[in-house]
MDAnalysis code that builds the backbone (N, CA, C; Angstrom):
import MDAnalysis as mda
import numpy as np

u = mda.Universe.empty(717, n_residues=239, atom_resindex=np.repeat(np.arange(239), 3), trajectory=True)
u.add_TopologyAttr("name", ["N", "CA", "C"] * 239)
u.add_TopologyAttr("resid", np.arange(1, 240))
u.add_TopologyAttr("resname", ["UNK", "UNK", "UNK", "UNK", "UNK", "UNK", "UNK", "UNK", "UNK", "UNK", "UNK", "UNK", "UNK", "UNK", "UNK", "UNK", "UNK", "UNK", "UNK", "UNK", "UNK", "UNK", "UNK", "UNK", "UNK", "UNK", "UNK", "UNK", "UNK", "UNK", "UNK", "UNK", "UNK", "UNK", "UNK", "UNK", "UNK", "UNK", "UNK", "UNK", "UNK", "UNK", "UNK", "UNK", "UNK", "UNK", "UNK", "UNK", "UNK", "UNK", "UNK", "UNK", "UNK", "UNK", "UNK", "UNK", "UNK", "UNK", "UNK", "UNK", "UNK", "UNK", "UNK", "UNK", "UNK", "UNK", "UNK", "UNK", "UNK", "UNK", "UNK", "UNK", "UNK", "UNK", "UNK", "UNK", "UNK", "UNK", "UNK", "UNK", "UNK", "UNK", "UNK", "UNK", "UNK", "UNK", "UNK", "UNK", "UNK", "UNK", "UNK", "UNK", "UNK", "UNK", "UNK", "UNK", "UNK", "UNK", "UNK", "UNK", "UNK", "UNK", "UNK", "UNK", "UNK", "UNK", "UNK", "UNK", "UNK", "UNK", "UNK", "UNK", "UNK", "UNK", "UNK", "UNK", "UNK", "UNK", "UNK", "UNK", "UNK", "UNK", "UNK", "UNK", "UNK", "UNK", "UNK", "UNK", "UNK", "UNK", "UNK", "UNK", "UNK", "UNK", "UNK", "UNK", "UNK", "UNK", "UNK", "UNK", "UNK", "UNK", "UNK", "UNK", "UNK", "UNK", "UNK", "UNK", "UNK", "UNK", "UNK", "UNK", "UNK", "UNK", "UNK", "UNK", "UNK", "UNK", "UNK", "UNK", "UNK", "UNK", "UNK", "UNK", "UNK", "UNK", "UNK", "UNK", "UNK", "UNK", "UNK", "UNK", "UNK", "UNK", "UNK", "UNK", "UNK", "UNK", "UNK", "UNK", "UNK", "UNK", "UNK", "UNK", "UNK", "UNK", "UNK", "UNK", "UNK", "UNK", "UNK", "UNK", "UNK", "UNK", "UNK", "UNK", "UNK", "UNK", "UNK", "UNK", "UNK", "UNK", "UNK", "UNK", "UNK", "UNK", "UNK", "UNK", "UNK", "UNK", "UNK", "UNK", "UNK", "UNK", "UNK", "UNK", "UNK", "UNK", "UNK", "UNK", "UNK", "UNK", "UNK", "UNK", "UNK", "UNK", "UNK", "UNK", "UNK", "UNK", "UNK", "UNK", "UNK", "UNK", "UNK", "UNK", "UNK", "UNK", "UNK"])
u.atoms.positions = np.array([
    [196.060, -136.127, -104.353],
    [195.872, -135.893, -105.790],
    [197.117, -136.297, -106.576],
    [197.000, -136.896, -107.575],
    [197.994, -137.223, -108.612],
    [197.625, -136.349, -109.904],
    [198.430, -135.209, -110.272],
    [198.030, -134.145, -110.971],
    [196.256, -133.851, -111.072],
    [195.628, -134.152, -112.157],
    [194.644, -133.688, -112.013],
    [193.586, -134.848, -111.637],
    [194.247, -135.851, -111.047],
    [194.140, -137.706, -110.770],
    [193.598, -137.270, -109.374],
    [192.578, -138.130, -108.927],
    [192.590, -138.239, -107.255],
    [192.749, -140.046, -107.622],
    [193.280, -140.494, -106.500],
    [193.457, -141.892, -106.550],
    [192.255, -143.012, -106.235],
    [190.864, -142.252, -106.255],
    [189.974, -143.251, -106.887],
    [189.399, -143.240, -108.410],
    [189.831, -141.742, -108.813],
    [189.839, -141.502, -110.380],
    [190.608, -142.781, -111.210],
    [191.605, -142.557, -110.294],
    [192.919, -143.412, -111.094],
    [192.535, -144.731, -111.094],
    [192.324, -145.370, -110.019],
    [191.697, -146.802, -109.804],
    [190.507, -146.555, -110.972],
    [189.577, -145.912, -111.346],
    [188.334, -146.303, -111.770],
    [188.837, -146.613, -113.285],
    [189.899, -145.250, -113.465],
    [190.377, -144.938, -114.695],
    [191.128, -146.828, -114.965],
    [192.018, -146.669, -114.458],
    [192.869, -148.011, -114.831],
    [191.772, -149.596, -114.785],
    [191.068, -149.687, -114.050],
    [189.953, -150.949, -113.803],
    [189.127, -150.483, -115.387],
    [189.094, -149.654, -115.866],
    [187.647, -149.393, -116.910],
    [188.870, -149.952, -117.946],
    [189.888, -149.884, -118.023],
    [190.739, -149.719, -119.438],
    [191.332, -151.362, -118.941],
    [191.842, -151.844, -118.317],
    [192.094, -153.272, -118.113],
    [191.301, -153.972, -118.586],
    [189.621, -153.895, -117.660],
    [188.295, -154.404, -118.188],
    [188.215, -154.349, -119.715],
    [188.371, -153.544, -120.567],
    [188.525, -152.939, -122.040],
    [189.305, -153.985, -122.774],
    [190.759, -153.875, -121.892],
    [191.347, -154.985, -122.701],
    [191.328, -156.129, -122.743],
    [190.654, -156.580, -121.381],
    [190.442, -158.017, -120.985],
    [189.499, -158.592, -122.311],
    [188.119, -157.639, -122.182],
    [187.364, -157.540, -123.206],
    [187.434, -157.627, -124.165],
    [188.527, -157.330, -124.981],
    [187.849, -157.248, -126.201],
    [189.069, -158.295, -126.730],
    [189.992, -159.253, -125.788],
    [190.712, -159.995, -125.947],
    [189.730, -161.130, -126.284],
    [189.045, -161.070, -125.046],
    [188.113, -162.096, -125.355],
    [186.906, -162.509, -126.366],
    [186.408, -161.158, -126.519],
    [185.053, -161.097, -127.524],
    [185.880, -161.179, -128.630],
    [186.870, -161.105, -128.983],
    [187.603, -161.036, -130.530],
    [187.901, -162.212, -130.466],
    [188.168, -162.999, -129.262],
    [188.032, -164.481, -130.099],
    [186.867, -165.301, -129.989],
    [186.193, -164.931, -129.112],
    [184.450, -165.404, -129.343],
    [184.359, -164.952, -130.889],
    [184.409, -164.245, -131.672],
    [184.248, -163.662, -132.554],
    [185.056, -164.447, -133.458],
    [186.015, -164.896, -133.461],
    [186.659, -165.498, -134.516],
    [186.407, -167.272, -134.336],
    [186.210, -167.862, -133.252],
    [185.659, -169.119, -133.307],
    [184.451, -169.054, -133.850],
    [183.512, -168.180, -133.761],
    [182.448, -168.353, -134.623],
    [182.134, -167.717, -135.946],
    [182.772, -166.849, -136.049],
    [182.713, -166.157, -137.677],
    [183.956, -166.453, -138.400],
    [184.803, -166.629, -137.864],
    [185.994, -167.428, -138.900],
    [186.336, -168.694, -138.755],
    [186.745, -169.443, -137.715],
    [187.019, -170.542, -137.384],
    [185.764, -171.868, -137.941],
    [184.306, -171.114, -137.417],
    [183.602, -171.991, -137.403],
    [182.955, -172.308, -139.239],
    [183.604, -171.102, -140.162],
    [183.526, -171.278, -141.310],
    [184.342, -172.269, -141.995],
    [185.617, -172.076, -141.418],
    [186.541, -172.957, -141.949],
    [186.332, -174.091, -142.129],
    [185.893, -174.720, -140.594],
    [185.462, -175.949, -139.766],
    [184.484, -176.770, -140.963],
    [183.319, -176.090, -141.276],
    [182.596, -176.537, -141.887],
    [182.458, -176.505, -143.400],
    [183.950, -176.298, -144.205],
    [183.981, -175.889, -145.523],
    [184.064, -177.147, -146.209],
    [183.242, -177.801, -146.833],
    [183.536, -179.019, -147.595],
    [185.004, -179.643, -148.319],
    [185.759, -178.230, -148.840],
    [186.715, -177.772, -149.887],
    [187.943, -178.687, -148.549],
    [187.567, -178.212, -146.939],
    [188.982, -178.022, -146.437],
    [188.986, -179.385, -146.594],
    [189.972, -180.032, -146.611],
    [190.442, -181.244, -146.300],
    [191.047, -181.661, -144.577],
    [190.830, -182.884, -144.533],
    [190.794, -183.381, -142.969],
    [191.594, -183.658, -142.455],
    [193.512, -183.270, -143.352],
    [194.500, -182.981, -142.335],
    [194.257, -181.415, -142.204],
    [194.281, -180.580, -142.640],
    [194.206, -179.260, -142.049],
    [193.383, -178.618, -140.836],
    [191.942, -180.158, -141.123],
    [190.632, -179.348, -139.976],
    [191.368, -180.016, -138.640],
    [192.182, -181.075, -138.587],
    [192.736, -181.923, -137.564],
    [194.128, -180.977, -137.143],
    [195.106, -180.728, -138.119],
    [195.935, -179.144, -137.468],
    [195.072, -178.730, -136.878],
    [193.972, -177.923, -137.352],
    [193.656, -176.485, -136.796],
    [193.353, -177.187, -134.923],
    [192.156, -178.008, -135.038],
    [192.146, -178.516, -133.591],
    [193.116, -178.640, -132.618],
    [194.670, -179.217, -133.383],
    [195.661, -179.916, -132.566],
    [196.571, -178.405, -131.979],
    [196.610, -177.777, -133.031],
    [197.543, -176.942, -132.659],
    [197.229, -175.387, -132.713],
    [196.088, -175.354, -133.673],
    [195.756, -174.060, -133.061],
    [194.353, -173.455, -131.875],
    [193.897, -174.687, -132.281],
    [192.569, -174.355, -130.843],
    [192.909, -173.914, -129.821],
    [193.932, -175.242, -129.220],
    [194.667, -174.934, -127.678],
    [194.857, -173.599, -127.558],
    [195.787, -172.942, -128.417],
    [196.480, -171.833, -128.318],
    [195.328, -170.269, -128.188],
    [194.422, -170.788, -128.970],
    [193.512, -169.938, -128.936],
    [192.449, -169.774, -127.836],
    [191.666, -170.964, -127.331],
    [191.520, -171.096, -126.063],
    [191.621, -170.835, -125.119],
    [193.247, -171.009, -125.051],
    [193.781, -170.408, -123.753],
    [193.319, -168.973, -123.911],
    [193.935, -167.579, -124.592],
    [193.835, -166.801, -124.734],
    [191.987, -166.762, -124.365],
    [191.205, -166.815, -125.004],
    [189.928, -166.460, -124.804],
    [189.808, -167.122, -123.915],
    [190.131, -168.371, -122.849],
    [189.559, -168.554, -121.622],
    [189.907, -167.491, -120.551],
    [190.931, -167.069, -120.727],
    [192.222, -166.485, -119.704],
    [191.021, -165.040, -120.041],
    [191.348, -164.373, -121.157],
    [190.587, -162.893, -121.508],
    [189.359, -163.059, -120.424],
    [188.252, -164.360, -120.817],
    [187.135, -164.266, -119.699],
    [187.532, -164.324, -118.317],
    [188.080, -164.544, -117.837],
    [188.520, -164.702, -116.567],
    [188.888, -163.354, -115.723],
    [189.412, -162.433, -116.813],
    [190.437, -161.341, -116.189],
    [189.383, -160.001, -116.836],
    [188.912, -161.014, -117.685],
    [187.299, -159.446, -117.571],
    [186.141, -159.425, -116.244],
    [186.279, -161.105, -116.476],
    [184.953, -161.537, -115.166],
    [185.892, -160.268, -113.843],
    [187.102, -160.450, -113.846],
    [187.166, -160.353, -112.394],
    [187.765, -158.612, -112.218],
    [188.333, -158.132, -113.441],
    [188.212, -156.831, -113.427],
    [186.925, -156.313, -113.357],
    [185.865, -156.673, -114.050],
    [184.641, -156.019, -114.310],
    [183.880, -156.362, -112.732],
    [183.923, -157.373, -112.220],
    [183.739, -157.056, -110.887],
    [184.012, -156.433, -109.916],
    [185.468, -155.909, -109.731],
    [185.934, -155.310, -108.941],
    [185.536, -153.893, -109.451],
    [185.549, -153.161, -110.766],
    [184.859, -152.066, -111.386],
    [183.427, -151.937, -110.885],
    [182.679, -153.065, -111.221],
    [180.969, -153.053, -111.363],
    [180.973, -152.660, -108.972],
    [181.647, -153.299, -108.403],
    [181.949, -152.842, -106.814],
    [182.174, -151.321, -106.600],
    [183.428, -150.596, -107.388],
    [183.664, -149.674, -107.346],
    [182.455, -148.311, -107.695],
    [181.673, -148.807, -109.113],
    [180.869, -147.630, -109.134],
    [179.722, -147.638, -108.169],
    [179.246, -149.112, -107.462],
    [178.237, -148.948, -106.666],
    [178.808, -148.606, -105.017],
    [179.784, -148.497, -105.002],
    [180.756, -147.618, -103.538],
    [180.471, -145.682, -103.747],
    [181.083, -145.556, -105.242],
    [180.889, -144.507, -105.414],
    [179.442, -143.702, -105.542],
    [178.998, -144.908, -105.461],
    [177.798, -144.083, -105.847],
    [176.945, -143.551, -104.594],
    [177.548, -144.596, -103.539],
    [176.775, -144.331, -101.930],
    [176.251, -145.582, -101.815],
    [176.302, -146.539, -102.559],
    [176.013, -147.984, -102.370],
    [174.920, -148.398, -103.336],
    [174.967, -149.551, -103.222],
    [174.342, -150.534, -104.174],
    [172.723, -149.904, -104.604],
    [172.134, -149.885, -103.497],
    [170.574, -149.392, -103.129],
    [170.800, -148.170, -104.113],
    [171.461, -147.073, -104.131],
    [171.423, -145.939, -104.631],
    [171.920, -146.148, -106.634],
    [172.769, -146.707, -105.990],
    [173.434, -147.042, -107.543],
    [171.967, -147.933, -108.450],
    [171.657, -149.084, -108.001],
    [170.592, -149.610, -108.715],
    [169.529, -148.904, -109.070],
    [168.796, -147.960, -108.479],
    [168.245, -147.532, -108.509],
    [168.192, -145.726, -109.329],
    [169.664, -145.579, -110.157],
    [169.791, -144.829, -111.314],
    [170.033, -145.430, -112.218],
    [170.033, -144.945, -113.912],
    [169.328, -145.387, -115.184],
    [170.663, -146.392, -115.232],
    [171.863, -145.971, -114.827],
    [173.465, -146.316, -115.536],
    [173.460, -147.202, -114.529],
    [172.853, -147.239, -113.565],
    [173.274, -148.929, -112.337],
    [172.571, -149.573, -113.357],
    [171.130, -149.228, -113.267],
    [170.093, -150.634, -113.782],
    [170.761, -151.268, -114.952],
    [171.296, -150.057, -116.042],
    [171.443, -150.940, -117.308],
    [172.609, -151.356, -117.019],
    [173.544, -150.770, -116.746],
    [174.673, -152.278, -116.301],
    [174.922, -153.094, -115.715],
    [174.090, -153.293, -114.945],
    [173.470, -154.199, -114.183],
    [173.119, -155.196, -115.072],
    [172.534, -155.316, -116.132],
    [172.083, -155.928, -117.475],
    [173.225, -156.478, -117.972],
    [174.522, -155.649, -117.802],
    [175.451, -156.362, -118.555],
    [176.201, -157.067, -117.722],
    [176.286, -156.749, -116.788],
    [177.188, -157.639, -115.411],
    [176.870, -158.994, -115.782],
    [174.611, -159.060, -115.315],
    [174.918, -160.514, -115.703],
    [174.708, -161.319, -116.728],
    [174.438, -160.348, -117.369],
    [174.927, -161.617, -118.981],
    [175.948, -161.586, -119.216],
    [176.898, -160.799, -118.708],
    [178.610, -160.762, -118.657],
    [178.704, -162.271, -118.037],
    [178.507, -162.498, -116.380],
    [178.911, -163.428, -115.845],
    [178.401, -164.800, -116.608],
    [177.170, -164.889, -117.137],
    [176.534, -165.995, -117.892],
    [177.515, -166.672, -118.518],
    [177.828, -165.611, -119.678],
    [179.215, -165.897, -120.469],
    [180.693, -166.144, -120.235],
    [180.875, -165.631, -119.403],
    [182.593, -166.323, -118.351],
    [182.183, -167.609, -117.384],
    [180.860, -167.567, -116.833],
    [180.135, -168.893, -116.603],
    [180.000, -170.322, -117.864],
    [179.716, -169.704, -118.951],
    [179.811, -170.668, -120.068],
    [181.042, -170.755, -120.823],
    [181.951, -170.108, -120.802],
    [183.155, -170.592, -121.009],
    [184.231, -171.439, -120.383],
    [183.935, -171.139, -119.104],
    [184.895, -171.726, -118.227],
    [184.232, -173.665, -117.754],
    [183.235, -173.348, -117.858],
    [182.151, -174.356, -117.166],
    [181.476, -175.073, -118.574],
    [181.323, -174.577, -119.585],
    [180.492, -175.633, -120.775],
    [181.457, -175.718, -121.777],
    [181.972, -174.223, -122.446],
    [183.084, -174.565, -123.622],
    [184.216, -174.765, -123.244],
    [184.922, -174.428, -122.187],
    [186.011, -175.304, -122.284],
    [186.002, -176.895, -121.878],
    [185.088, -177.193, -120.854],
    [185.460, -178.763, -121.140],
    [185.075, -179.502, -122.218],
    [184.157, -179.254, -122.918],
    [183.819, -179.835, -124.093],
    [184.593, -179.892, -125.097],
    [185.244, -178.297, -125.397],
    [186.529, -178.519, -126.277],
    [187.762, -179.404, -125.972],
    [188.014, -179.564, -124.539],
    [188.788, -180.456, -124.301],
    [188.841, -181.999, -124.963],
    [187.526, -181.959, -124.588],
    [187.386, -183.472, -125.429],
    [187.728, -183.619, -126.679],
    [187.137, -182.651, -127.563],
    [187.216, -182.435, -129.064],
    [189.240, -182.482, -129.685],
    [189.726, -181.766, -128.890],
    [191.386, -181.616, -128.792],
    [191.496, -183.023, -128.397],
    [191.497, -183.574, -127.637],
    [192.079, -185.122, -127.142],
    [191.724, -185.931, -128.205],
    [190.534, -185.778, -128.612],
    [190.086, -186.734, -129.540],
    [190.769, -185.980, -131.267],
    [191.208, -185.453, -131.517],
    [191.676, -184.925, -132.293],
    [193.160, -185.452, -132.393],
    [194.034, -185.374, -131.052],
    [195.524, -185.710, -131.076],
    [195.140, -187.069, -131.396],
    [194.423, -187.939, -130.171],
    [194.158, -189.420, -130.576],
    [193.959, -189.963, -132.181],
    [193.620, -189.329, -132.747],
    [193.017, -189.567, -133.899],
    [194.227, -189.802, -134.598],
    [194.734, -188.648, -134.463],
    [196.333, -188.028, -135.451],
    [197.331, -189.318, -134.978],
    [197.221, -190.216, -133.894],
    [198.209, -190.873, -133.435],
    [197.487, -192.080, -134.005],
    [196.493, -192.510, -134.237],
    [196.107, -193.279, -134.822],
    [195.018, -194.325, -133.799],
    [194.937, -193.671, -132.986],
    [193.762, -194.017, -131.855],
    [192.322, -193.782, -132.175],
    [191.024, -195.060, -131.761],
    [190.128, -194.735, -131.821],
    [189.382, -193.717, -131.550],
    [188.090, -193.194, -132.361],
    [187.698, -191.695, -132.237],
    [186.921, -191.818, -130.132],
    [186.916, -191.207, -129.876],
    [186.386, -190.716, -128.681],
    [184.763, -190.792, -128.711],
    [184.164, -191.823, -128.057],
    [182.723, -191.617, -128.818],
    [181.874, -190.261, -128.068],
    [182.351, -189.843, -127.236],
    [181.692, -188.265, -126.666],
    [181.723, -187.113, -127.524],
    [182.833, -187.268, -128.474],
    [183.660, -185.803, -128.690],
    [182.523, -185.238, -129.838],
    [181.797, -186.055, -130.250],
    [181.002, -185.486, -131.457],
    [179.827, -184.321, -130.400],
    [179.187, -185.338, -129.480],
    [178.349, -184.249, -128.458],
    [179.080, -183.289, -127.777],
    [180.452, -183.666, -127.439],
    [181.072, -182.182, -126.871],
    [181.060, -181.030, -127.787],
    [181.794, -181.169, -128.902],
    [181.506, -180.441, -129.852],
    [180.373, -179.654, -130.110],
    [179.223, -180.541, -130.123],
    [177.617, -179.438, -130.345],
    [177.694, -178.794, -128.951],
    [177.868, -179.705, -128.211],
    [177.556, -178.490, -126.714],
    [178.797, -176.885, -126.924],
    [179.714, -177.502, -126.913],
    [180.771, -176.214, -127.097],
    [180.214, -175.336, -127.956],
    [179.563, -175.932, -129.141],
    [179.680, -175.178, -130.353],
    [177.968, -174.110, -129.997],
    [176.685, -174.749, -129.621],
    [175.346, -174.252, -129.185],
    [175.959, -173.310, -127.653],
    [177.038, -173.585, -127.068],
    [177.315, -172.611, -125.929],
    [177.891, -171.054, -126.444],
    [178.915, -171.485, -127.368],
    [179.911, -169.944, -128.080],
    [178.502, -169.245, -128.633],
    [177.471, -170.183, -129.373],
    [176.974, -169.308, -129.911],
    [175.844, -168.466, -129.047],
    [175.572, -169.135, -127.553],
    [175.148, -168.381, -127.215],
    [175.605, -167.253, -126.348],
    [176.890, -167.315, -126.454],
    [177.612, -166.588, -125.962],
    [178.070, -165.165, -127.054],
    [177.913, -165.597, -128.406],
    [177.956, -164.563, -129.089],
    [176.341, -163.755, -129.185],
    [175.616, -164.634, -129.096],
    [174.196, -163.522, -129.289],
    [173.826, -162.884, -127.951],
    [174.185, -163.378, -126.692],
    [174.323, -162.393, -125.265],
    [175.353, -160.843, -125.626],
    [176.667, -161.568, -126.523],
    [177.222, -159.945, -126.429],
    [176.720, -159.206, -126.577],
    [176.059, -158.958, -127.516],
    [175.390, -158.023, -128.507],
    [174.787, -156.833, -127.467],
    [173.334, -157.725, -126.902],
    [173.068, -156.995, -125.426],
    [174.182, -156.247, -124.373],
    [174.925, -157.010, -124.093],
    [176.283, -157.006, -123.595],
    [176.921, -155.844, -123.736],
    [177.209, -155.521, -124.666],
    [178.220, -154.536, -125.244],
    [177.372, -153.375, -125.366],
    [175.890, -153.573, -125.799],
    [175.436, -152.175, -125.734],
    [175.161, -151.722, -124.688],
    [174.743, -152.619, -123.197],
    [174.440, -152.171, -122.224],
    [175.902, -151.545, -121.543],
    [176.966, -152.559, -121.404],
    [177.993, -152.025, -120.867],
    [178.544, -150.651, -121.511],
    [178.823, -150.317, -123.132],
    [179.000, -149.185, -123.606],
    [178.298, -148.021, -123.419],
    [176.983, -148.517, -123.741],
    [176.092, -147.169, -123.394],
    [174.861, -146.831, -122.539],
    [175.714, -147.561, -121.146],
    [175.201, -147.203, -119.629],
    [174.993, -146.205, -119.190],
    [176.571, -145.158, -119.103],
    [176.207, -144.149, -119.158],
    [175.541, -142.951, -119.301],
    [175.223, -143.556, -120.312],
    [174.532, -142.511, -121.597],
    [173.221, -142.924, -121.670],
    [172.512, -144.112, -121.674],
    [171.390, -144.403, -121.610],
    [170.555, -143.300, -120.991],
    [169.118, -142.669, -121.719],
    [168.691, -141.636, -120.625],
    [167.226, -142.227, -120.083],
    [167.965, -143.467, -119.280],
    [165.914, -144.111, -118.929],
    [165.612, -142.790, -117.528],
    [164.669, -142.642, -117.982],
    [163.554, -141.154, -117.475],
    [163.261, -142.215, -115.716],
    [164.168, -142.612, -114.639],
    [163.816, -143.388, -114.002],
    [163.757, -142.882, -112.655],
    [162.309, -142.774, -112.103],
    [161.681, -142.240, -110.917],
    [161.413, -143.337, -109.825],
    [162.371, -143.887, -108.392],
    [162.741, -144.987, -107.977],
    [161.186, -145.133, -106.991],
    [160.345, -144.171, -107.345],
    [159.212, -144.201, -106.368],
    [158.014, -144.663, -107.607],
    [157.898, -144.787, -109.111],
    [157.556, -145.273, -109.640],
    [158.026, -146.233, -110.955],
    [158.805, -146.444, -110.724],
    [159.490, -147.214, -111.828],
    [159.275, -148.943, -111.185],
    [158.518, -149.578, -112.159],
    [158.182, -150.831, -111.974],
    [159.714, -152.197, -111.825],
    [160.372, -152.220, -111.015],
    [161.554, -152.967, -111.401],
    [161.357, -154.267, -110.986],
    [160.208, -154.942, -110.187],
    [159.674, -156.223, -109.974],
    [159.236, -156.464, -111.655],
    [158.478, -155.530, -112.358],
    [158.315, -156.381, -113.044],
    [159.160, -156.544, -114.447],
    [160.259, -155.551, -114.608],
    [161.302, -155.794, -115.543],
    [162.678, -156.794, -114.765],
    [162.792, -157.222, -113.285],
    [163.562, -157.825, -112.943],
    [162.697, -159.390, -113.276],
    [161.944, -159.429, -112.676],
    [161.020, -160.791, -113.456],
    [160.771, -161.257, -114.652],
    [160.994, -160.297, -115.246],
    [160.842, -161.089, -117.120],
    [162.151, -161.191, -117.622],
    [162.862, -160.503, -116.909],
    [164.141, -160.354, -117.442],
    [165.089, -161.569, -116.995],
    [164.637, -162.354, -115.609],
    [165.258, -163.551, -115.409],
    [164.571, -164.295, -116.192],
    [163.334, -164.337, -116.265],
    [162.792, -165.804, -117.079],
    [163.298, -165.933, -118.367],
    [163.649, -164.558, -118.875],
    [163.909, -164.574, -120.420],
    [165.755, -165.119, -120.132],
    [165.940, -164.812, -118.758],
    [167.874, -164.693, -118.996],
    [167.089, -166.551, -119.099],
    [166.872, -167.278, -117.399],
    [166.942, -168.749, -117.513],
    [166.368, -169.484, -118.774],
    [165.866, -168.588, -119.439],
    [165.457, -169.879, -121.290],
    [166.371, -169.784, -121.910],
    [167.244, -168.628, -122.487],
    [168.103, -168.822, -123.032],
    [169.314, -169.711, -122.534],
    [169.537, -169.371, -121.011],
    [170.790, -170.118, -120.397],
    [170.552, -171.548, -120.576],
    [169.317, -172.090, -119.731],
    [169.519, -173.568, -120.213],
    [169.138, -174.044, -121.598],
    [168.581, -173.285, -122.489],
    [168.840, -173.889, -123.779],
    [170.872, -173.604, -124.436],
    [171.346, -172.978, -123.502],
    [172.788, -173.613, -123.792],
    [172.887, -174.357, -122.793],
    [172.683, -174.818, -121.832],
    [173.045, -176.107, -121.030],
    [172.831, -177.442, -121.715],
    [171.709, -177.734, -122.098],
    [170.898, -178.573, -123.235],
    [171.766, -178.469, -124.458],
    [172.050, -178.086, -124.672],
    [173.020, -177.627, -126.589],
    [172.019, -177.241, -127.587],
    [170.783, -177.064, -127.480],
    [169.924, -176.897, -128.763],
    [170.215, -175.541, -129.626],
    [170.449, -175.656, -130.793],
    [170.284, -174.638, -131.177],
    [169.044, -173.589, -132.012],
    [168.171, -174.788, -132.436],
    [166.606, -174.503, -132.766],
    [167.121, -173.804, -134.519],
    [166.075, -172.793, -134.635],
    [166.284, -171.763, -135.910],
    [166.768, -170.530, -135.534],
    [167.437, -170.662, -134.571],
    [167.697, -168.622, -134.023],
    [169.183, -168.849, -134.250],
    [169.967, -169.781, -133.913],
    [171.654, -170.149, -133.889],
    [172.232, -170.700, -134.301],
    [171.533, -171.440, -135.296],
    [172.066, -172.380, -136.804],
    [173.353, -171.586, -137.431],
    [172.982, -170.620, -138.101],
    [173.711, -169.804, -138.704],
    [174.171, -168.665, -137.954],
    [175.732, -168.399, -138.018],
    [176.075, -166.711, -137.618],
    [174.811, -165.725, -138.127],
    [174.435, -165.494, -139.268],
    [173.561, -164.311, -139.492],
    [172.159, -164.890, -138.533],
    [171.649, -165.797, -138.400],
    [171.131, -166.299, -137.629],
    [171.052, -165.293, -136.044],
    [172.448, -165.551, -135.478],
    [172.958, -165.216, -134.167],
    [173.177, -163.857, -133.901],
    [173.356, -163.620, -135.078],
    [173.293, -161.614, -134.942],
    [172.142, -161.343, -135.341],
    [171.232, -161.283, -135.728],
    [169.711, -161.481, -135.998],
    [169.065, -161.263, -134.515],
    [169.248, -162.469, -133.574],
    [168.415, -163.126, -132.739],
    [169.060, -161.932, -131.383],
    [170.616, -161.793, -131.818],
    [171.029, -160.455, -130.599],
    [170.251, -159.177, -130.662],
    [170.431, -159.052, -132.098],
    [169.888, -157.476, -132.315],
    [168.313, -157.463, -131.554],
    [167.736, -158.644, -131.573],
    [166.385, -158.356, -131.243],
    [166.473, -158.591, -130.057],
    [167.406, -159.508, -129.209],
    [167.179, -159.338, -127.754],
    [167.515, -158.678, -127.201],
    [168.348, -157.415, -127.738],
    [168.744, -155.579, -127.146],
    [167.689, -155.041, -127.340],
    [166.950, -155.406, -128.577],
    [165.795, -154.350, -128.531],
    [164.411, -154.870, -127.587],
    [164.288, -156.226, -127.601],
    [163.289, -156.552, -126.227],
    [164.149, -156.395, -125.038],
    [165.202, -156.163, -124.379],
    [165.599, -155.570, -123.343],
    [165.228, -153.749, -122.969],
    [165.704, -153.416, -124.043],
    [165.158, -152.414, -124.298],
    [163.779, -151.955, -124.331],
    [162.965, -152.735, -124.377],
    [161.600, -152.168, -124.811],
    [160.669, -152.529, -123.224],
    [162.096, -153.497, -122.527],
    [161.293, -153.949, -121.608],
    [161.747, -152.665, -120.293],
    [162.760, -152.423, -120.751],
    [163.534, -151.011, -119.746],
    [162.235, -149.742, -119.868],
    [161.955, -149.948, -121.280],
    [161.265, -148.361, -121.031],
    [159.863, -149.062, -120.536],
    [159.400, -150.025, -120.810],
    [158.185, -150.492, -120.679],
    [157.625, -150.481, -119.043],
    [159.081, -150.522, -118.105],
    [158.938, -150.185, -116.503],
    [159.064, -148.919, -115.786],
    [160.026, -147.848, -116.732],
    [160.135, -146.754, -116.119],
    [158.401, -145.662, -116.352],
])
């Protein structure tokens, strides 16, 4: 015991608050590439040495930070998301209460999103930065960088309308009170709709489309709010 600490308290304690900060390092700049940055980006007013700064010298910088944040949430929140299903008596047991299932929900649209950052928006932004310095040096434009761009840009955003789900499942796992009886609770058929619905959204960010749901930020918080509440409706719809 470490005062009123046992030393898997402490581990759970310190992994939940790392995860926290990893978190919200990262979602705060998911959050600002698309609700501030991506305003700027597109302001008629700015003029096209400033939108060429912002690329050259402040993207990188920002980037890093939100690639690095996903990385060190992906891998805290794994070693956490391990820990409560140990504690719990194992995986089988853990899944099969209300606070496994629903965070379970957030794990993997968690991973989706450190999957699409590391793997769709950052190389795409890469391009967009190269072709940006090139530009500034007086080098021809990059003829990719315009499609990297939409891909980067149709990936963040679907990376901002997954949080939404995200954050409520991971926050209020706990607390969630699904009424869930492991001898009747249907989970074939909320694990089955629940991938088909994860694989449409995922490869419509593989593809870059953004349709009418992700055009606009209000758009993207719109289209979250309702896919917590069809997650939701599909949770109680099995127990």
């Amino acid at each position: 015991m470490i005062g009123i600490f046992s030393y898997t308290n402490l581990i759970e304690f310190l992994l939940r608050w790392l995860h926290l900060f990893f978190g919200v390092l990262w979602i705060g700049h998911l959050y600002y590439f698309n609700f501030t940055q991506g305003t700027f980006l597109n302001d008629s007013e700015v003029d096209a040495g400033a939108k060429s700064a912002l690329r050259r010298k402040l993207l990188p910088v920002a980037l890093s930070y939100f690639r690095w944040g996903a990385m060190w949430t992906f891998v805290t929140g794994l070693i956490y998301y391990g820990l409560l299903g140990h504690l719990a008596g194992g995986f089988g047991a853990f899944l099969a209460s209300g606070h496994g299932w629903a965070i379970s929900i957030g794990v993997i649209l968690g991973i989706t999103m450190w999957f699409n950052v590391w793997f769709v928006i950052w190389p795409n932004q890469k391009i967009v930065i190269k072709n940006a310095e090139g530009l500034f040096k007086g080098e021809p434009a990059i003829p990719q960088a315009a499609e990297a761009g939409i891909r980067a840009n149709v990936a963040s955003r679907t990376n901002t309308l997954l949080s939404i789900p995200v954050l409520f499942f991971m926050t209020t796992a706990r607390f969630l009170p699904l009424p869930v009886d492991p001898e009747h609770t249907n989970y074939t058929f909320f694990w089955i709709a629940f991938m088909t619905l994860w694989g449409i959204i995922e490869a419509n960010a593989l593809i870059g489309k953004t349709y009418k749901v992700m055009t606009t930020v209000r758009q993207v918080l719109h289209s979250g709010v309702m896919l917590t509440i069809v997650l939701i409706g599909m949770l109680l719809a099995s127990v």
